[in-house]
Structure formats: C-alpha cells, structure tokens
N, C-alpha and C positions, 0 to 999 in steps of 0.2 A: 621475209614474210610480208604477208600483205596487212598495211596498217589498217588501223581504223575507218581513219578518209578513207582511202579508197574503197574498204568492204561498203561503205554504207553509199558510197558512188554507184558499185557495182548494184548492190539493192534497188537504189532508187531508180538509175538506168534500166532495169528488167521491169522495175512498176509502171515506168513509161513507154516500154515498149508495149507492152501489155495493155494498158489505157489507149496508147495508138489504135493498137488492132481492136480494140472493142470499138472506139470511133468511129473506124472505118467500115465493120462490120454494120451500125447502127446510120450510117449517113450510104449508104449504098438503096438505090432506088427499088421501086419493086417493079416485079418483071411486066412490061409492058402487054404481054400477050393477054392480061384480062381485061383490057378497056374497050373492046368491041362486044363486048359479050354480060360485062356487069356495068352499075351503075350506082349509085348511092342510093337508089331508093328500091335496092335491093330485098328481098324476105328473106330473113335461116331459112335453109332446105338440110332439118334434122330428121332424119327418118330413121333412125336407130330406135328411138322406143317406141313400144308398140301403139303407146297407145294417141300418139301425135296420129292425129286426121290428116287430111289431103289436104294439102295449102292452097292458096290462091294464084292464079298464074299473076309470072310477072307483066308487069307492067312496060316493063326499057323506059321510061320517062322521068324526068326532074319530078321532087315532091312538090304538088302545087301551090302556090300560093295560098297560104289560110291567114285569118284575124292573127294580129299579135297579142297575147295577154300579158301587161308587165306586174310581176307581184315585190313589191321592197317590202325586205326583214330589214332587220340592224345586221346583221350578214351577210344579203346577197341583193344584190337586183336582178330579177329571173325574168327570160322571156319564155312565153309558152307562144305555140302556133297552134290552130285550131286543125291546121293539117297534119293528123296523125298524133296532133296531142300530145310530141314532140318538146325537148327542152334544146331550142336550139339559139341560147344564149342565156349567160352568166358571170354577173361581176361579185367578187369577192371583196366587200365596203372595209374590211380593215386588215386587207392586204392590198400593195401598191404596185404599180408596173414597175418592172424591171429598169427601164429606161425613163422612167417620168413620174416620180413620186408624187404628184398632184392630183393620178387618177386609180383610181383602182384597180386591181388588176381582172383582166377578161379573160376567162375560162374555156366556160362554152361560147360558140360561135359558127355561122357560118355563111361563108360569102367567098367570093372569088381567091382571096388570098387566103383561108385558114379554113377547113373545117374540124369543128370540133362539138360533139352533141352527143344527148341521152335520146337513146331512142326506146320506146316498146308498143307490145301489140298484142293479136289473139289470135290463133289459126285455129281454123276452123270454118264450115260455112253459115254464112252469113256474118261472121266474126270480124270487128275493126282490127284492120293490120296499122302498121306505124304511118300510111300514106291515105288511113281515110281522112274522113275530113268529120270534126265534130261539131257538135253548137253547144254554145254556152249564152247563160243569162250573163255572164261577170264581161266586162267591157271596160277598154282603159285602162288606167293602173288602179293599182289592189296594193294598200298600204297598210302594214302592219300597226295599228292604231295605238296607242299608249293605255294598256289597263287591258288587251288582249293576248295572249297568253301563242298564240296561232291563226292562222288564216288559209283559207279553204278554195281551191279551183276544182269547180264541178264542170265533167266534160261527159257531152251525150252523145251517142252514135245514133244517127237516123233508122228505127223503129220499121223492122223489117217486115213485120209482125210474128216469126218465128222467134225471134231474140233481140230482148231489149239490152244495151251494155251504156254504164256510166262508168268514167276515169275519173279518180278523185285524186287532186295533188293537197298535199298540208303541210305546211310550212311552220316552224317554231320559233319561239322567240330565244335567240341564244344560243342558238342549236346550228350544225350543218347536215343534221338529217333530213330528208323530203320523206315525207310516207307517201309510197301511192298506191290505191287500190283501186281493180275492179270488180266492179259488182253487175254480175250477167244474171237476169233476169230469164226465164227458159218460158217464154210462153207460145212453145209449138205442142203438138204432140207426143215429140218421141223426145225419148232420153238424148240429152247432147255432154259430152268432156273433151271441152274446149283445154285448150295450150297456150302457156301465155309467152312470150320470148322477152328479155331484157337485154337492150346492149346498150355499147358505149361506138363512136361511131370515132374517126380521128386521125388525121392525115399523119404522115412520116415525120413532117417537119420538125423539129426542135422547137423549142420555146426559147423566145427572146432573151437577152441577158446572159446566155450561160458561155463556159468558157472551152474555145475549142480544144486547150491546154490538161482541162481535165474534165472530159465528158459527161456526162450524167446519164442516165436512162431514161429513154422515154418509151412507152410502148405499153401494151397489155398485161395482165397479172391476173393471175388463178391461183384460189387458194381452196384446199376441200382436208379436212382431218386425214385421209388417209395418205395423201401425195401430196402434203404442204405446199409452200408456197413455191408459184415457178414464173419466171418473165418468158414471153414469146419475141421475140426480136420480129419486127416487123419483115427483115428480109427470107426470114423463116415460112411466116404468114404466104409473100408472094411465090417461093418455092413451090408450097405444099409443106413443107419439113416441121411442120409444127406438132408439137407432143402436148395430146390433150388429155385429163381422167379421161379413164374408159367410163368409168361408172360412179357415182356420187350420191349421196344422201343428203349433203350440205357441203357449203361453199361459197364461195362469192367472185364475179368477175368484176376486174375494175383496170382502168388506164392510168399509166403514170408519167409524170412530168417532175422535173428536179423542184422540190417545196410541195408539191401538190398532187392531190391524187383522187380522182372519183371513181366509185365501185358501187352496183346494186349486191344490194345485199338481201334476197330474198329470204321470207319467214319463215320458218318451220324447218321439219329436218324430213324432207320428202323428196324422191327419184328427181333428179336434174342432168341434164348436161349441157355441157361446156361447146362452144366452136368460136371459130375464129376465119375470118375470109378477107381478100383480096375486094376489093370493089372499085377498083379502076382507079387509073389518077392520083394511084399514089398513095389512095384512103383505103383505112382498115374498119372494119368492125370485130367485134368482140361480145360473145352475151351468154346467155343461157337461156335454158328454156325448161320450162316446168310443166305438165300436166296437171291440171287439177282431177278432183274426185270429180264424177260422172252427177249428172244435174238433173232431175227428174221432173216432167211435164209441173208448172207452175211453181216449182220450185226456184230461187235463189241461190246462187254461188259466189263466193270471194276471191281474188289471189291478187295475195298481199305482196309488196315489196318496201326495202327503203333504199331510198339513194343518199348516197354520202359524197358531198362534192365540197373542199376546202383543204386544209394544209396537213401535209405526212405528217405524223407525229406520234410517237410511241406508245402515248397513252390511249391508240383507237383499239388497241388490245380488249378494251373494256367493251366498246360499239361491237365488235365482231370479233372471232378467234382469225390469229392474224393477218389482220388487218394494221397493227401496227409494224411489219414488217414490211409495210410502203416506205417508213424510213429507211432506206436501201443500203444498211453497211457492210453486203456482202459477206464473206469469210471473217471477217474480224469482228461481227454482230457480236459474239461473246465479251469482246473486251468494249468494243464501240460505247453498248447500252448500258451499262454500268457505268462509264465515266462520262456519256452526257446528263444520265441520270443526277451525277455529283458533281458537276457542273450546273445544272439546272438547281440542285438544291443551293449551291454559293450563290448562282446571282439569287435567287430569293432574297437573300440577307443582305447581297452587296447593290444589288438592284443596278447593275454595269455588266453586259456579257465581257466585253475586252477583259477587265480588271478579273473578270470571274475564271477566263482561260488563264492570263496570269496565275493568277491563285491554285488553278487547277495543277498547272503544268507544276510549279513548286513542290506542289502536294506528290505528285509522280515522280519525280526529283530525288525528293526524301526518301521515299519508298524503295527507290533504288540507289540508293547512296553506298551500301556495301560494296553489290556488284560493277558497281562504276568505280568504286575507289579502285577496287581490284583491278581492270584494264585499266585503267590512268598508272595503277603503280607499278603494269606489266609495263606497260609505253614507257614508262620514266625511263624503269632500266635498260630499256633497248633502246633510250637515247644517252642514258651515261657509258653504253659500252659502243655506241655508235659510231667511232673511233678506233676500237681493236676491229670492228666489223671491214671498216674499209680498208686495215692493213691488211686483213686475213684474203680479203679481195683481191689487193694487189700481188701477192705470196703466189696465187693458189691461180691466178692469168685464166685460162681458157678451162683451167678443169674442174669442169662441174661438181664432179661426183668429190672432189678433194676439199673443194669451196662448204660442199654441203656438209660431208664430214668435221672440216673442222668448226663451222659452225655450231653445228649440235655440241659438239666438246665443248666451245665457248659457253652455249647456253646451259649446259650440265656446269661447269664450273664456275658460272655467277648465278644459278638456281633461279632461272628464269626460264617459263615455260611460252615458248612459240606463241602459243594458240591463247596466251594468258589475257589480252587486249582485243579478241576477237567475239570469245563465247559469251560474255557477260552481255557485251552488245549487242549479238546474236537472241537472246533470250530476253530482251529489252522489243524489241524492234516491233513485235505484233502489238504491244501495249500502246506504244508510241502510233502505230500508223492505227489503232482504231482509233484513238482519239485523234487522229488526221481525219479520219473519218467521220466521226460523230462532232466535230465541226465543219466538214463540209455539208453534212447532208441535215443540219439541224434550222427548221424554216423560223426557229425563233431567233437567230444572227441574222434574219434579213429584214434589209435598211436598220437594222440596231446599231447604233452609234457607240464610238470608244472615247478618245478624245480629239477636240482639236478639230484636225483636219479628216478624220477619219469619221466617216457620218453613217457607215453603213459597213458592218464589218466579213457581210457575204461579196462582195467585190472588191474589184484591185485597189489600192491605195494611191488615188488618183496623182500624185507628186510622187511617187517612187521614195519616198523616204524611208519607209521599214524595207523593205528589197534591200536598199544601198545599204541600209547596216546590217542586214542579214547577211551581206557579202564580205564587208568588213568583219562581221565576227568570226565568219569561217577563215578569212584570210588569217585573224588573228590568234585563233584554233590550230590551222595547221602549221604555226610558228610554234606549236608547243609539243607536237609530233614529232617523233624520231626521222630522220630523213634517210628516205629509201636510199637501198642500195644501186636497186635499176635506175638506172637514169630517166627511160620512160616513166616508171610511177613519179619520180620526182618532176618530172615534167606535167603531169596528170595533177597533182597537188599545185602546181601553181596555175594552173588554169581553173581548176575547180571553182575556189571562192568567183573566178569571172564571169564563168559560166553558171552558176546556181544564183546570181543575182538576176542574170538576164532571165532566168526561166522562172526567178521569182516576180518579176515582174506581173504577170500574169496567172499570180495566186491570189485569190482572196484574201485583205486583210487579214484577217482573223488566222486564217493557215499561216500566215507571214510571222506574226506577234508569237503564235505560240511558237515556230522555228527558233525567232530571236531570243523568249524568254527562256529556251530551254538550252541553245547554246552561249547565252552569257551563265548560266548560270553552271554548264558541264567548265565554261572556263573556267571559272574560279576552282572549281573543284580541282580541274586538270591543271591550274597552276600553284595550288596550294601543293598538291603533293609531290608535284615535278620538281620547285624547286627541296623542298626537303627531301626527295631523295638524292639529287644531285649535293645537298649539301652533305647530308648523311656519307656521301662517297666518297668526297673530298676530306671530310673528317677522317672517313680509314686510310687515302691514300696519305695523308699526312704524317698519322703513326704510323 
C-alpha cells in the first residue's frame, strides 16, 4: 500500500503542479492587438445603463503633464497631479520594500518601468474626465500637522459657465481611507445627470520580492452581495473572456498585489457597474461607474467615494463587506481564517510571530493526536509485519492477483487495516495547508523577525538553515516508516528528504519553521508508538 510519505508526496506534487499552471496562466502577456487602437489615457465606454450620457471623444494621447501635489499622513506619502486630479503615486511610511527595508514601500506609480494609479472622472458634457486638467490653491507638500485630525486637496475644473465641478481628496490621521467627493455645481439651464467612473489603472507585472516557487495574485477584484467575490486574471482582461456582474446595487472594485490591495469603494447602495479593459502595453484598468440622481438648474449635487489603498487584512471586513477577502486563501478560507485568527491572538501575548506559529502548530498537533496516533500505530504494524510481507513476495513471484490475496489474509490475521495510516492523514491535510496558507498570505509576518538570523519571516532563510533541517527531519521520519514493497516507492523515500530541502529552499521562513515544528514533533509521536509497538510484538513472539 501506498505509505504516508509518499501520499503526502503525491499531495504536494499536484499542489505544485497546480501553483505552476496558475503562474503561467498570470505571467502570460496580454494580446498585443490592442496597442494601436488604446492607450492609458483611455475613458470607460459603459453604455449599458441608461442613464450614462454621451462621452467624450477620445483623445489617443499621453495624460499631460499637470502640477504635482504631495500630501504626508503618518501612513502614506501621496502624490496628486493637477492632470485629471489623478493619484498617480504612493508610499506606504510603515510598510517597507521588498528588497530594501530602509525605504518604504511604493504602490502607486507611474513612469516607464511600473504603472500603477487611481484614476477617476465625470462623463458628461462639459464634465472633467480623468485627463482634464484642474487648479488648485494647495502647492508643494501638504503635511499632516500634529493636533489635526485630516487634511483636505480641493481641486477645480475650469468654469464652463454651464457647470462648475470641485474634486475633494481627505485624508486621515491613522487611517488608509481617502474620501473623495465631487461636488457639481449645475449653473446652465437645463436639468444635467452627470456619471462618475472610478478605476484602478495597473500593468501585469508582479510585484517585486515575490517568489516564482509559489505565486501570488496579482490583478483585479469585484466584489457585489449578490456574486461575491471574484479575481479577473489579467490574460482574461486581454482575451475579452472576463466575467463581469451583470447588474449591482453595491460593490466595490479593487486591484490586488501579494500584502496589499487598493479598491474604491463607493457610497451608498445605488445602480453601478463594473468593467475592466485592455489599454495597451500590457496595462489594465478596472472601475466602476455610478450615475448620480438628475441635478436641477442652480441646484448642487454629490458622488461620494472612498479609496482604500494599504495592507490585505482580515479585519477590512469591517471597512466594506468583503473586502477582507483581499486576504486570498482561496478554498481553504474556512480553516485559513480561524487559525490566523488564533495565531494573531498568541503573538498578542507572545509579541514574536515565529514563536507564535511554533505555538500555533503545537496547538494543531494536540488537536489531532488521536488521529495521528491511529496512522502512526497503522504504520507501526505494517513495519512489524514488514518481513512476513517480503516472504509473501518472494512466494507469490510474478502473481499479482496471489501476491494480493495473500496480503489481505495477512492483514485480516494481524487486524490491520490497509487504509489505517492513510485516512487520518487524509482528514488532517486541509487544516494543515490553510494554515500553510494563512501564513503565506498574512502581511503582518512581513520583514517580522523570529530569531537570530531570521530577520524577516515572509522570505527565504537567507543561510539555508531551516530547509537543511527540514530535510534532515523528513530523512529521519522516513526511517521510522515501514519500507515499501516496490522498489520504486522505496527509491521515491529516499529521494524525497533531498528533494523537499531543495524546494524548501525557496519557501518562506515562516512556511519552513512551521514544516519543522510540525515534523519534529509527528517524530516523537511517530517514535513513541513505533517503538512500543514493536516492543509489544516482541513480547508475544516471546511467549
């Protein structure tokens, strides 16, 4: 029968092949045929609701050059451009680069090698798109002062005399919400119901640091109550093949990056819809677009949004309905969130993540100690009879079906069930890879320090020290394993521990630690009851 090692080879082998083909699905370019025909300083062309006006023609040209406005919180340093009123740069002050822990990490951006921006606008006429150009009184940087609470970028559209439009950005102290409103002033004649769009703008590339070993996601995200949450794969985007709500009353679009994730999050619970477009060169956008209520000659109107730009984290559940499902643990979300959950509550108390997955994994350990005793004390006996197995072998030569038979006799008469080291494992394994999961994809292990030499427990272990003992443990694990029959699987067992170091090499700390802590500690288990069973046998072969 197929031991332990091997099933849980066999598992991990399909989770890597699986991780492969999403890799390769998310690093595959988008179709070249729309770079003569779009550009980044593209408009939504959403003409499903009715009540979206006639847009503005395009333009085909770069957004032009406008003023830079810098505004620092104690959370970000923001740049606005006066072109289109545009957030087309952002540092996160207490989170750090991937590669350079001295500088903060850069979000938005954009320039020859990255783009990456919040865009929005108004369709409509005479209505500012994302590419008009605004003025403002504010100049220079804009610093959030001590004893002020927020700070304010007021941005004007040039006064058409039909309609006046101000963009208001506000910023918080403590916060990674942006409020932004505009307020359209109707001073024509006739009734005007202007449309506002919101996107997120953002080329294919990956984000620096991540590991080609085990991928992450990067790309766009829609979330609306009735068709929950859904990613769009960028190579989807450049097909056409993207699957959008038809229809929504609330929702939020937002782009994602492995730790980090920005999304508008519009007000209210009012008709919206979602798109998503190709814009050349490799860049996508993403947005939505709202209609406001209809604006009557001298009358005032609003539309409200916020933007949320800063670190995935479970708890944005509270900011918007989910929205904490930026933390991406896929299928295994059920067991994931609950056990970073209870991981997050130990470091509370231990104030160390390393020592806290320690503790954690222990704690999962405990919990399953029945059903592990149970396959460890299957495996024992299918290594005390390991020996009638290979005479039965040599007996029974080329015939299968004889070989089989008398094995099952064998295992009927020492009351050992085949499948007894397999199921227990088998019903372990989801519990096990969420909390593989909800340590990969948790942005509070990054640059978090364990001990020593281990400074940052979202990256590899720069000396290779936990790998090498993670190889060593398994070598010393599969010494405690019955030894196949087939020669192949026994060939397979002794490559394994050399092969699971090399591909540990290139996990994360943190994934590494809890590997080890959790196979030193299946040792003991698996060698406390191995040798008492084999003593226990020796005692009846005695009498």
């Amino acid at each position: 029968m197929e031991t332990r090692r091997l099933l849980l080879f066999i598992v991990f082998s399909f989770s890597l092949i699986i991780l492969w083909g999403e890799w390769s699905r998310q690093g595959q370019s988008a179709s070249p045929q729309v770079k003569e025909s779009q550009s980044i300083s593209q408009t939504p062309e959403v003409t499903s609701l009715k009540s979206v006006p006639s847009q503005p023609k395009e333009n085909k040209v770069k957004i032009p050059d406008g003023k830079n406005i810098v505004v620092e919180t104690d959370n970000y340093v923001v740049q606005i451009n006066t072109a289109g009123g545009n957030i087309n740069g952002l540092s996160l002050l207490k989170h750090r680069e991937a590669d350079d822990k001295t500088k903060p990490i850069v979000l938005f951006q954009q320039n020859e090698e990255h783009t990456y921006i919040a865009q929005s606008g108004l369709l409509g006429q005479g209505l500012p798109t994302h590419n008009t150009i605004f003025q403002t009184t504010s100049t220079g940087t804009l610093r959030l002062e001590n004893g002020n609470n927020d700070i304010s970028v007021v941005l004007s559209s040039v006064d058409n005399g039909h309609v006046s439009v101000s963009k208001t950005y506000t910023f918080h102290r403590d916060s990674y919400l942006v409020d932004v409103v505009y307020q359209i002033q109707n001073n024509g004649k006739e009734t005007i119901q202007p449309t506002a769009y919101f996107q997120l703008v953002r080329d294919e590339v990956p984000p620096a640091g991540g590991s080609k070993f085990i991928p992450t996601y990067t790309g766009p995200a829609i979330y609306t109550d009735e068709e929950k949450f859904q990613k769009i794969e960028f190579s989807d985007i450049a097909k056409g093949k993207q699957k959008l709500p038809t229809a929504a009353n609330n929702g939020w679009v937002g782009m994602l990056q492995h730790y980090f994730v920005s999304a508008w999050l519009p007000e209210g619970n009012s008709p919206r819809e979602f798109y998503t477009k190709p814009l050349g060169d490799g860049i996508f956008s993403a947005g939505i677009v709202m209609p406001e209520a209809e604006i009557a000659p001298g009358n005032t109107g609003q539309i409200k949004s916020k933007l949320y730009v800063g670190p995935a984290q479970n708890k944005l559940n509270e900011i918007a309905p989910g929205l904490g499902l930026t933390v991406d643990y896929g299928i295994f979300t059920i067991f994931a969130s609950p056990l970073f959950w209870l991981m997050d509550f130990l470091n509370g108390w231990i104030g160390n993540w390393g020592i806290s997955i320690v503790v954690l994994t222990v704690l999962i350990k405990l919990a399953f100690f029945p059903l592990s005793a149970a396959s460890y004390r299957s495996m024992a006996k299918m290594r005390v009879v390991a020996p009638k197995l290979e005479k039965i072998k040599q007996q029974c030569g080329d015939d299968r079906e004889r070989l089989n038979r008398a094995m099952m006799d064998l295992y009927k008469s020492e009351k050992i069930n085949p499948l007894g080291g397999c199921l227990p494992v088998l019903i372990q394994i989801p519990v096990f890879i969420g909390l593989y999961w909800a340590i990969l994809e948790s942005v509070e292990l990054r640059h978090a320090p364990f001990v020593g030499w281990i400074v940052d427990l979202s990256t590899t272990d720069p000396y290779f020290v936990l790998p090498i003992i993670m190889g060593i443990s398994m070598l010393i694990q599969s010494k405690l394993n019955p030894t196949p029959t087939d020669p192949l699987q026994a060939k397979i067992m002794q490559i394994m521990p050399v092969a699971f170091s090399v591909i540990f090499f290139f996990f994360p700390a943190g994934l590494v630690l809890y590997s080890i802590v959790n196979n030193i500690l299946s040792i003991s288990q698996q060698w406390y009851i191995t040798h008492n069973t084999e003593a226990a046998q020796k005692g009846v072969s005695k009498a």
